[in-house]
mmCIF file of the N, C-alpha and C atoms, coordinates in Angstrom:
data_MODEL
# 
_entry.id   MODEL 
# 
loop_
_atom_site.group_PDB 
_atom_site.id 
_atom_site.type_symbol 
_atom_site.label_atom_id 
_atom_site.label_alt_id 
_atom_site.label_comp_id 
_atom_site.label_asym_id 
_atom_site.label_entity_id 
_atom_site.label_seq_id 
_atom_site.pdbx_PDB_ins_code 
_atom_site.Cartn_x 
_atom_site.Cartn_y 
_atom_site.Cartn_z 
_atom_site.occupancy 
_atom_site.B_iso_or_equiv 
_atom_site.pdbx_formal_charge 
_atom_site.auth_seq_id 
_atom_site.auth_comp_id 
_atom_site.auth_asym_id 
_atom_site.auth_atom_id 
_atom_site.pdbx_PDB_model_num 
ATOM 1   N N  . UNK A 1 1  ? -81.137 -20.261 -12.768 1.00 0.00 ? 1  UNK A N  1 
ATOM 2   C CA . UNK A 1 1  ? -79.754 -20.446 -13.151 1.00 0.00 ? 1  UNK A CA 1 
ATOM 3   C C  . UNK A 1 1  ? -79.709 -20.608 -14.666 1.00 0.00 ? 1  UNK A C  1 
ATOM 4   N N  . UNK A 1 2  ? -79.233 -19.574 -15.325 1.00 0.00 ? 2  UNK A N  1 
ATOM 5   C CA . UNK A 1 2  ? -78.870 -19.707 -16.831 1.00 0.00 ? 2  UNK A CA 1 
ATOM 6   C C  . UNK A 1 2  ? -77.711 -20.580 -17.201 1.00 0.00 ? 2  UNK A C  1 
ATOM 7   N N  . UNK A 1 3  ? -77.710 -21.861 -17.526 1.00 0.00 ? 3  UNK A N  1 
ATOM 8   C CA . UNK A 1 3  ? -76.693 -22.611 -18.000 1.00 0.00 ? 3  UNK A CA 1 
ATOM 9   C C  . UNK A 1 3  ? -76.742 -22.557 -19.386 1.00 0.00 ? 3  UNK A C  1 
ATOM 10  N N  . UNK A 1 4  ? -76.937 -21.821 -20.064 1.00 0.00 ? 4  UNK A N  1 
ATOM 11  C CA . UNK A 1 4  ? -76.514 -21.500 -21.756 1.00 0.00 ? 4  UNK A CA 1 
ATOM 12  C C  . UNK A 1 4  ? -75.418 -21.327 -21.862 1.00 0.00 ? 4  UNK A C  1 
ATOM 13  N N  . UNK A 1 5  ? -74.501 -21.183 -22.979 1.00 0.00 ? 5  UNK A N  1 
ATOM 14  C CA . UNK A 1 5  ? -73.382 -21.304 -23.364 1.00 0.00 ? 5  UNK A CA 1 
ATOM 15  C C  . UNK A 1 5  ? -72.206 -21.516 -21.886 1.00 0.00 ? 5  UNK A C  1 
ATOM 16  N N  . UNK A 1 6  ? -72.627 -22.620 -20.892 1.00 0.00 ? 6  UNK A N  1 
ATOM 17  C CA . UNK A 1 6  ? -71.300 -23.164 -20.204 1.00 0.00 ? 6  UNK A CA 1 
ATOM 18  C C  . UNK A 1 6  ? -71.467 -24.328 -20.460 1.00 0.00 ? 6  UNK A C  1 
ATOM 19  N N  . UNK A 1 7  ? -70.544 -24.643 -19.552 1.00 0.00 ? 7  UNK A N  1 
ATOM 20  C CA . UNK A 1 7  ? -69.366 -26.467 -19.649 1.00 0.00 ? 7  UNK A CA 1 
ATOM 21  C C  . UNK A 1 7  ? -70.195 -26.595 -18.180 1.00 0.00 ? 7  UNK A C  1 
ATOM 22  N N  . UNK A 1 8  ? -70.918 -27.702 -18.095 1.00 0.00 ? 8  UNK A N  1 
ATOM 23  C CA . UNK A 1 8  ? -71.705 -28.433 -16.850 1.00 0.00 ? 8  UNK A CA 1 
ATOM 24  C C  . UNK A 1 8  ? -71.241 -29.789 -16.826 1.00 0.00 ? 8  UNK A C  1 
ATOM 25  N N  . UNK A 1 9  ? -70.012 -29.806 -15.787 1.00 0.00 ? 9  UNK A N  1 
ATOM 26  C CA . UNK A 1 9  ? -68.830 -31.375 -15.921 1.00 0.00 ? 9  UNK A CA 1 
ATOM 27  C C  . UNK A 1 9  ? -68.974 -31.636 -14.153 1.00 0.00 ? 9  UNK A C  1 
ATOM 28  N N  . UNK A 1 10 ? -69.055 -33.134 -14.137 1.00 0.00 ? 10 UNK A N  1 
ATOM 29  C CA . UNK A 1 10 ? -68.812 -33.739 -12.953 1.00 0.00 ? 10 UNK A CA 1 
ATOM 30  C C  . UNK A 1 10 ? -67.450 -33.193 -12.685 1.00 0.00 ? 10 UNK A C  1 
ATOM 31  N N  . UNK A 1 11 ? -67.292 -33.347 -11.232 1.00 0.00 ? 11 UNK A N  1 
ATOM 32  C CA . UNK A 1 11 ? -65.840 -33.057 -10.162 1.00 0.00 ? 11 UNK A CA 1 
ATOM 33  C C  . UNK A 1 11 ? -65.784 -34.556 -9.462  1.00 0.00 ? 11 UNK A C  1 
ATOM 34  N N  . UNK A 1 12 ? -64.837 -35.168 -9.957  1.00 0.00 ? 12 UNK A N  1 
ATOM 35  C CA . UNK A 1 12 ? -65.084 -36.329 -8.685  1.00 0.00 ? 12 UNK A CA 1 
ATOM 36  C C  . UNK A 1 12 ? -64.022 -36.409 -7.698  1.00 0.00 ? 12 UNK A C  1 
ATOM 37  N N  . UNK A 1 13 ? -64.114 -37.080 -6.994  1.00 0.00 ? 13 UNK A N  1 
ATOM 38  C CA . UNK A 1 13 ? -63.018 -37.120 -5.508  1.00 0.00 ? 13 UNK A CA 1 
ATOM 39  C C  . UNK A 1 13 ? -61.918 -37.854 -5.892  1.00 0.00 ? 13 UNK A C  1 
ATOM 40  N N  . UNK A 1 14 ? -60.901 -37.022 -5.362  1.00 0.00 ? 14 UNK A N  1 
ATOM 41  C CA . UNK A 1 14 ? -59.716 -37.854 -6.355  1.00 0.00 ? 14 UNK A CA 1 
ATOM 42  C C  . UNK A 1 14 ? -59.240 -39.235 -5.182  1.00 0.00 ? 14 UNK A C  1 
ATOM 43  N N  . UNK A 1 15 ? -59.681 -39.646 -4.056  1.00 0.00 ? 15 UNK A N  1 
ATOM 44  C CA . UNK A 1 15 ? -59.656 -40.661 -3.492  1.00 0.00 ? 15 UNK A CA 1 
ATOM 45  C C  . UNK A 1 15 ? -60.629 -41.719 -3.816  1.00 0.00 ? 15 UNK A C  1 
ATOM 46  N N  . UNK A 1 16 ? -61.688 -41.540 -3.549  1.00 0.00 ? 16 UNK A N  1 
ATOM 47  C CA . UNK A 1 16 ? -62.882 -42.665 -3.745  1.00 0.00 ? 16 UNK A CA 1 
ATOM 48  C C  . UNK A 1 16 ? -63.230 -42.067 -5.397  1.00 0.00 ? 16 UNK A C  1 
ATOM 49  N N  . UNK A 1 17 ? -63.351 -41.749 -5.996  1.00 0.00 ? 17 UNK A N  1 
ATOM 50  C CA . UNK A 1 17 ? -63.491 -41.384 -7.339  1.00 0.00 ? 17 UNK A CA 1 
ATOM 51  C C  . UNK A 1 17 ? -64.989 -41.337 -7.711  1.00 0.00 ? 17 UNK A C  1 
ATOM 52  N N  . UNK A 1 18 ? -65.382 -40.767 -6.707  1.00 0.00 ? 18 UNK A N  1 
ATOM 53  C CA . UNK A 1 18 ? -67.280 -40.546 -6.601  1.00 0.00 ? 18 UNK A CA 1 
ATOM 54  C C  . UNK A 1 18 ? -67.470 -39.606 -6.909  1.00 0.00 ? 18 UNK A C  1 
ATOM 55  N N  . UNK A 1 19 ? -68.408 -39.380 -7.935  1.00 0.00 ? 19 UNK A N  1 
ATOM 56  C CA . UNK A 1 19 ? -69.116 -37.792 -8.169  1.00 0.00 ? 19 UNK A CA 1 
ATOM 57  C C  . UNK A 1 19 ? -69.287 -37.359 -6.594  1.00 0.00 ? 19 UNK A C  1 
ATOM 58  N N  . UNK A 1 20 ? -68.337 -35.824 -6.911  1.00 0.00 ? 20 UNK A N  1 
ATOM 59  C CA . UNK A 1 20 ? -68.930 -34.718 -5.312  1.00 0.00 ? 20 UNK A CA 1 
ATOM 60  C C  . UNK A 1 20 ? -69.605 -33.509 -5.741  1.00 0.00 ? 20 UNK A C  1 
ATOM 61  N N  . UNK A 1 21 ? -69.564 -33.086 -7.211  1.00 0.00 ? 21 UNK A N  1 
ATOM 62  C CA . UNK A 1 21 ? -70.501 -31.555 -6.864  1.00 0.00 ? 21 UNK A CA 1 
ATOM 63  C C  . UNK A 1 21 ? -70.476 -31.712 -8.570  1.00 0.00 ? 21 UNK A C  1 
ATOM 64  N N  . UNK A 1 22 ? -70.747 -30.198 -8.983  1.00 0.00 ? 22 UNK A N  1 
ATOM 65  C CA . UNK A 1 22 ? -71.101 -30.811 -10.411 1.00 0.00 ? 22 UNK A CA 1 
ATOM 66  C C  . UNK A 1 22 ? -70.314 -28.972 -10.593 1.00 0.00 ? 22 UNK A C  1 
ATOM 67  N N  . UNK A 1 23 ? -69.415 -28.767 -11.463 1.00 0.00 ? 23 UNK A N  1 
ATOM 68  C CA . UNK A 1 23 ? -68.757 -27.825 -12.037 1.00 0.00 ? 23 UNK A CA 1 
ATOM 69  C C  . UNK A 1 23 ? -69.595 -27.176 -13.129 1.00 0.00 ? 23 UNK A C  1 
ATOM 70  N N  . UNK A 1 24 ? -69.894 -25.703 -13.132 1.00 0.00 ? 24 UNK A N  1 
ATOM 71  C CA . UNK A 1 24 ? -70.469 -24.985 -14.038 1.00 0.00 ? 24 UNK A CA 1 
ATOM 72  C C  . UNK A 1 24 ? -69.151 -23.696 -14.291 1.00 0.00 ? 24 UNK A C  1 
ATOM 73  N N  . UNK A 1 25 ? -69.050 -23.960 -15.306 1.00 0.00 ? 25 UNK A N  1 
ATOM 74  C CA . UNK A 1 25 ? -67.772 -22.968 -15.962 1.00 0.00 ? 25 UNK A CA 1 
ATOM 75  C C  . UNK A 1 25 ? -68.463 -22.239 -17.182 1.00 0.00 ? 25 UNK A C  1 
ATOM 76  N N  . UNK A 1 26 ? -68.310 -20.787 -16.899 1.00 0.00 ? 26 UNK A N  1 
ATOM 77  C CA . UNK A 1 26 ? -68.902 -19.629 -17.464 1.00 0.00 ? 26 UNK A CA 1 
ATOM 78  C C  . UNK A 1 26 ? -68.235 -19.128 -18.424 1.00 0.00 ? 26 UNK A C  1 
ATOM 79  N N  . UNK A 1 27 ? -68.425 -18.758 -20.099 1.00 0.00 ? 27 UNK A N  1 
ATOM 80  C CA . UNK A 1 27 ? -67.593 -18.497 -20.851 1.00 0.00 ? 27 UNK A CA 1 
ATOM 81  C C  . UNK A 1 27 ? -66.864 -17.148 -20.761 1.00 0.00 ? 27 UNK A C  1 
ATOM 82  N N  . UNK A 1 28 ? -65.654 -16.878 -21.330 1.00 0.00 ? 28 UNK A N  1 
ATOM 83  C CA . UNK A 1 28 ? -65.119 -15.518 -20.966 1.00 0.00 ? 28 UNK A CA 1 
ATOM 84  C C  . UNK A 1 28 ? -65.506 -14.439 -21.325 1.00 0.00 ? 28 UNK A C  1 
ATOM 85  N N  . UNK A 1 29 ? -66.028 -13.230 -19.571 1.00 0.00 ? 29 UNK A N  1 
ATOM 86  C CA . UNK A 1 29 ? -66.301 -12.182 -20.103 1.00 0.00 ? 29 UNK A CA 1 
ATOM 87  C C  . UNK A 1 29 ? -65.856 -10.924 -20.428 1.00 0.00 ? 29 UNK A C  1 
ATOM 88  N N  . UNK A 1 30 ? -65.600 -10.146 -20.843 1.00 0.00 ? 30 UNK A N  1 
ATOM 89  C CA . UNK A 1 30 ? -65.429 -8.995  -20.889 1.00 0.00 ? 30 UNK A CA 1 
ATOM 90  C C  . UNK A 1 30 ? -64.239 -8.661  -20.721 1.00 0.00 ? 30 UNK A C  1 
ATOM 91  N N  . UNK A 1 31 ? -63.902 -9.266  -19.287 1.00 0.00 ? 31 UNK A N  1 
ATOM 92  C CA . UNK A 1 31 ? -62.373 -8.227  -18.688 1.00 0.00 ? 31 UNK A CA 1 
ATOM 93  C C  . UNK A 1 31 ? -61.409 -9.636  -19.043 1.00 0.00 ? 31 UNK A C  1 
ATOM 94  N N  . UNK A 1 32 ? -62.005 -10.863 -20.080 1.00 0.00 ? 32 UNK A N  1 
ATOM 95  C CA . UNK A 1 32 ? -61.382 -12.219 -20.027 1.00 0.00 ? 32 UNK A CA 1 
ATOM 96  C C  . UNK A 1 32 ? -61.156 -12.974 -19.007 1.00 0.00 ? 32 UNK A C  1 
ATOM 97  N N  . UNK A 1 33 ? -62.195 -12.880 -17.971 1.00 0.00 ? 33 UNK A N  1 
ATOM 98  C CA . UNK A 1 33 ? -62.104 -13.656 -16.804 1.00 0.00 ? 33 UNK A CA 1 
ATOM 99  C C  . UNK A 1 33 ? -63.502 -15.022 -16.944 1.00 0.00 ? 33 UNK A C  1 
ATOM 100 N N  . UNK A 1 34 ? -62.764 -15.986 -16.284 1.00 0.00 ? 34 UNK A N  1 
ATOM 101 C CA . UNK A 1 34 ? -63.840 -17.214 -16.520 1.00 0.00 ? 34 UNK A CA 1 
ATOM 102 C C  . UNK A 1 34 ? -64.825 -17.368 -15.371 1.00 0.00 ? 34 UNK A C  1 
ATOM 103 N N  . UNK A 1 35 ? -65.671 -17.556 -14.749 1.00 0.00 ? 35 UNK A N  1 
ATOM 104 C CA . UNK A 1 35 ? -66.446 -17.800 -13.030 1.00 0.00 ? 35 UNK A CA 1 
ATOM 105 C C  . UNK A 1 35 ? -66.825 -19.167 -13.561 1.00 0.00 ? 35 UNK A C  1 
ATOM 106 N N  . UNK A 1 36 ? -66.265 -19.539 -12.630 1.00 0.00 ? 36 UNK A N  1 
ATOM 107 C CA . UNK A 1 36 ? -66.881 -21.145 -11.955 1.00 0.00 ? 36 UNK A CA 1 
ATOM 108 C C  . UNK A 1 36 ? -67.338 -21.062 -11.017 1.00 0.00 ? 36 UNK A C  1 
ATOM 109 N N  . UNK A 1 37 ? -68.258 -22.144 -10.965 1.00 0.00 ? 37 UNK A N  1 
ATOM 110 C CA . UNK A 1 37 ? -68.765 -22.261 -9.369  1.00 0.00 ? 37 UNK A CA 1 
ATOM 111 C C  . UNK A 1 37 ? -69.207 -23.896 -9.493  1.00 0.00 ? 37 UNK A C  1 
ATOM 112 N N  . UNK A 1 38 ? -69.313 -24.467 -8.002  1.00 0.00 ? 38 UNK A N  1 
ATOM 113 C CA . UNK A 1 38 ? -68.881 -25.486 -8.040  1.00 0.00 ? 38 UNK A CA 1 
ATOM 114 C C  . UNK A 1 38 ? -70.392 -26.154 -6.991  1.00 0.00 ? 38 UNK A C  1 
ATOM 115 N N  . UNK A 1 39 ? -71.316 -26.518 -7.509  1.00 0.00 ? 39 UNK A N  1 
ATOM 116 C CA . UNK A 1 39 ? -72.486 -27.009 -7.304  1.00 0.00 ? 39 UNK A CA 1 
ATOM 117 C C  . UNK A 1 39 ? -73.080 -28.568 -6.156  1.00 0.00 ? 39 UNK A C  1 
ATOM 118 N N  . UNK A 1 40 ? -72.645 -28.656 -5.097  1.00 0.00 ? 40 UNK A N  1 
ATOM 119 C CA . UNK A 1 40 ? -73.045 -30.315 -4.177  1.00 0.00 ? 40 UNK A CA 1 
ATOM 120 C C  . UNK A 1 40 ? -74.371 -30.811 -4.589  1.00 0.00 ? 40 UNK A C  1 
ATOM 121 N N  . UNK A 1 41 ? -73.449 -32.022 -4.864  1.00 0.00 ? 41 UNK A N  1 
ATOM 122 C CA . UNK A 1 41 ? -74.922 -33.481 -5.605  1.00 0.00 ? 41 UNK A CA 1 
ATOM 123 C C  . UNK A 1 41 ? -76.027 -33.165 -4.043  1.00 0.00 ? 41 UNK A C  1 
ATOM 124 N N  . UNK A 1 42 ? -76.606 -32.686 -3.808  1.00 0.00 ? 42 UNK A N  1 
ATOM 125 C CA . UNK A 1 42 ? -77.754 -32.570 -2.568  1.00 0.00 ? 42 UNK A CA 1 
ATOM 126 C C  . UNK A 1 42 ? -79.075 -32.119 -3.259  1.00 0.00 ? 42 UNK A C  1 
ATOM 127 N N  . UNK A 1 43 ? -79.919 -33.134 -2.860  1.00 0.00 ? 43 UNK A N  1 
ATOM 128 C CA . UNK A 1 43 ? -81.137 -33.064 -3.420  1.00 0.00 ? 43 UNK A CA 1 
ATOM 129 C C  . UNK A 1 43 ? -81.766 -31.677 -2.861  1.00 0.00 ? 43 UNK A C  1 
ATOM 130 N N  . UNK A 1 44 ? -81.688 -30.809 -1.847  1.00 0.00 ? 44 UNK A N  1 
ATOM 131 C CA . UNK A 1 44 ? -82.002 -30.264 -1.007  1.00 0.00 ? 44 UNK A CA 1 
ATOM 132 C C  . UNK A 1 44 ? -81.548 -28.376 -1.635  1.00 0.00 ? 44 UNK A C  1 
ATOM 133 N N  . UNK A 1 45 ? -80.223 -28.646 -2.270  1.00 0.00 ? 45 UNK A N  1 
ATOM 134 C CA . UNK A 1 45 ? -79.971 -27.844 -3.347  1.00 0.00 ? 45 UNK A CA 1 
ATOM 135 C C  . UNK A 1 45 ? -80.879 -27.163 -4.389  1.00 0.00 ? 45 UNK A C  1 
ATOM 136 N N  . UNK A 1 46 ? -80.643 -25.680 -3.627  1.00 0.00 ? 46 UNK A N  1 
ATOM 137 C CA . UNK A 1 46 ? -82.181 -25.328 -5.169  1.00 0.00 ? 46 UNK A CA 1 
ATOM 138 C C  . UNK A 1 46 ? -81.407 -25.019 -6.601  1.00 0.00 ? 46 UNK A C  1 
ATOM 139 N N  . UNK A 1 47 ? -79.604 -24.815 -6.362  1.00 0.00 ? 47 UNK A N  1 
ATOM 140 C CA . UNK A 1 47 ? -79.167 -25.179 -7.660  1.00 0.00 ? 47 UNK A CA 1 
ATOM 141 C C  . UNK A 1 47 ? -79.108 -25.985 -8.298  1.00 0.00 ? 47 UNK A C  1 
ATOM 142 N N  . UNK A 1 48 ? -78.420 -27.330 -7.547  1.00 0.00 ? 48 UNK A N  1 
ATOM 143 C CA . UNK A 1 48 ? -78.596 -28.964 -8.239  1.00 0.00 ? 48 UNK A CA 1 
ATOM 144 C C  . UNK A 1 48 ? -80.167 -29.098 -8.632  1.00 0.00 ? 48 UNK A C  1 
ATOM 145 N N  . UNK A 1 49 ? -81.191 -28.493 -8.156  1.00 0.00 ? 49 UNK A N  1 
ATOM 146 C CA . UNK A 1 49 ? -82.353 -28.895 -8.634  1.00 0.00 ? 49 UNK A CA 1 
ATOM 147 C C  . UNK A 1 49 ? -82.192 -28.243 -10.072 1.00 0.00 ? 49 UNK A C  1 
ATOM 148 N N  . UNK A 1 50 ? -81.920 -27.020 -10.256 1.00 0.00 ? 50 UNK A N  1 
ATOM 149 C CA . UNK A 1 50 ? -82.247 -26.158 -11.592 1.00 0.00 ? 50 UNK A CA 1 
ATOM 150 C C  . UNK A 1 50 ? -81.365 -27.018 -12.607 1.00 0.00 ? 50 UNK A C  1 
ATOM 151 N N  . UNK A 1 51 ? -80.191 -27.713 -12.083 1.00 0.00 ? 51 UNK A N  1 
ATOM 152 C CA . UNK A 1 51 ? -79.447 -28.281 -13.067 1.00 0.00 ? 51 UNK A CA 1 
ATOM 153 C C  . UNK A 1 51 ? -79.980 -30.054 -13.339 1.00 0.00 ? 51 UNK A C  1 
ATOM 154 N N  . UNK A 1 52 ? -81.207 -29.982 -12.573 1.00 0.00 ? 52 UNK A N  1 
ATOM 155 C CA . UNK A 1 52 ? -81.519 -31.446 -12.916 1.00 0.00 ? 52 UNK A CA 1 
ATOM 156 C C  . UNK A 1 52 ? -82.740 -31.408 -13.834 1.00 0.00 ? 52 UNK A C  1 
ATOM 157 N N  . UNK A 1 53 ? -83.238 -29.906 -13.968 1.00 0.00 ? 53 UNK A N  1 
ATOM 158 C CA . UNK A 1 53 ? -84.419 -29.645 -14.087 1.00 0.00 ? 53 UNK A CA 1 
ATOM 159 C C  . UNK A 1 53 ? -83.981 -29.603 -16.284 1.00 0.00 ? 53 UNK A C  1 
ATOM 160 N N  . UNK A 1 54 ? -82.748 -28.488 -16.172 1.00 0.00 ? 54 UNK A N  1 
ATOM 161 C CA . UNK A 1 54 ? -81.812 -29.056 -16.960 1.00 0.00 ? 54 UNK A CA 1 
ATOM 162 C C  . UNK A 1 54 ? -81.568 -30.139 -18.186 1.00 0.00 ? 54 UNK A C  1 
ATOM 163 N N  . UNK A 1 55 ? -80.944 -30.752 -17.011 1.00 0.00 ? 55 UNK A N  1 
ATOM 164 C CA . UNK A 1 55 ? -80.856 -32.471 -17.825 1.00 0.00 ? 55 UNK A CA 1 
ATOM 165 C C  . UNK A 1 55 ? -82.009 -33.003 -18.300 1.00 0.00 ? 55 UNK A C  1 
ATOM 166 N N  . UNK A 1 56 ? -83.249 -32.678 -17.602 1.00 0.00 ? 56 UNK A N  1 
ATOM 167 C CA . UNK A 1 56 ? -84.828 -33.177 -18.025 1.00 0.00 ? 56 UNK A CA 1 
ATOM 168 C C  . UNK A 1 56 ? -84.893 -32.745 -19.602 1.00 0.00 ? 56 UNK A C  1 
ATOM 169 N N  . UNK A 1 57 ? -84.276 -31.486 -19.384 1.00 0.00 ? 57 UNK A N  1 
ATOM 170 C CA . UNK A 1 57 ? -84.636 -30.978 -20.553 1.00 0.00 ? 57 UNK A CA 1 
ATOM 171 C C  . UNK A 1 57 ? -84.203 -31.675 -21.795 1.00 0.00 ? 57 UNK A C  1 
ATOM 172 N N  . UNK A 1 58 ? -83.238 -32.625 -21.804 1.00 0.00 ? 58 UNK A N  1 
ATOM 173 C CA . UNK A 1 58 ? -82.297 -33.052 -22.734 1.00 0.00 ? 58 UNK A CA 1 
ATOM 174 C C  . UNK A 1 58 ? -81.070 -32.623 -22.616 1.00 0.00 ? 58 UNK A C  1 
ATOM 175 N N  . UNK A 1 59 ? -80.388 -32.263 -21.907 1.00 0.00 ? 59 UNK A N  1 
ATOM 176 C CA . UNK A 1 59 ? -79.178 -31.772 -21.675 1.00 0.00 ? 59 UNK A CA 1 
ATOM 177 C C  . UNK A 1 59 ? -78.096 -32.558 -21.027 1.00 0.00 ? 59 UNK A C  1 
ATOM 178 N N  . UNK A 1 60 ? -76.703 -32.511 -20.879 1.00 0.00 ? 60 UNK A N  1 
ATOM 179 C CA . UNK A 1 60 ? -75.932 -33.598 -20.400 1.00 0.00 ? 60 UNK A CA 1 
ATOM 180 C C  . UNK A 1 60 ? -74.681 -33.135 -19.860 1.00 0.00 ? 60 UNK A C  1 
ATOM 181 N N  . UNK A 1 61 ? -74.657 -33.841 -18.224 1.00 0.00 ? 61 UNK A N  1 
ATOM 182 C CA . UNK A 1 61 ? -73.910 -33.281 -17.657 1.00 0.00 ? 61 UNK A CA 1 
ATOM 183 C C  . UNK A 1 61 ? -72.570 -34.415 -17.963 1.00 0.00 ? 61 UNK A C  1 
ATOM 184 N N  . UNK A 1 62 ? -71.330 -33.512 -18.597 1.00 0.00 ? 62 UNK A N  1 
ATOM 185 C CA . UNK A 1 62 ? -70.268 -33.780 -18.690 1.00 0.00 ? 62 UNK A CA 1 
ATOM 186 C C  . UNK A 1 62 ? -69.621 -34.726 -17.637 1.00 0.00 ? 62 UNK A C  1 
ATOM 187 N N  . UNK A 1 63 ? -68.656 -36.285 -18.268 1.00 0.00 ? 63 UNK A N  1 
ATOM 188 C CA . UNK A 1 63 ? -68.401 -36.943 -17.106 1.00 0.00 ? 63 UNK A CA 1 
ATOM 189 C C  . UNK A 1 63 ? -66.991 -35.921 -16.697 1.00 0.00 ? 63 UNK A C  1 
ATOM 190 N N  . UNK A 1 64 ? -66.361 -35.741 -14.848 1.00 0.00 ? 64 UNK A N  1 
ATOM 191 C CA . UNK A 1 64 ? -64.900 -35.349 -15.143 1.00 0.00 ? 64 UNK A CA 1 
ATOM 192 C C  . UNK A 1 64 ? -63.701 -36.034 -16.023 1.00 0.00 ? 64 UNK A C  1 
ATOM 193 N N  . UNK A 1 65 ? -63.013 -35.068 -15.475 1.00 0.00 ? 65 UNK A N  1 
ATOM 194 C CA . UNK A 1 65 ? -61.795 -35.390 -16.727 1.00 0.00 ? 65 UNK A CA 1 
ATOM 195 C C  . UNK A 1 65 ? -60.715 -35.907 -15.824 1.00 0.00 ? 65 UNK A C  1 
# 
């Protein structure tokens, strides 16, 4: 998973206000369209792994807004 030039921001639950997945927003390409995709905190996740692998790196996942 290439997370270079995106926005990697918590989503939290707008009831219990708990981190639920982790938002990766892709900068605009070409035809000016944005892709998001929307990542579950699950250890079991081989994306959440690449994005923890990530943060190891020094990197920082955005709190939501």
């Amino acid at each position: 998973m290439d997370l270079n030039n995106t926005t990697v921001k918590y989503y939290k639950d707008p009831v219990t206000n708990e981190n639920l997945s982790i938002e990766i927003i892709y900068p605009k390409d070409s035809n000016n369209s944005i892709r998001k995709i929307c990542v579950p905190i699950d250890q079991t996740n081989t994306e959440y792994q690449a994005i923890l692998a990530w943060v190891a790196e020094g990197n920082t996942i955005q709190e939501a807004d």
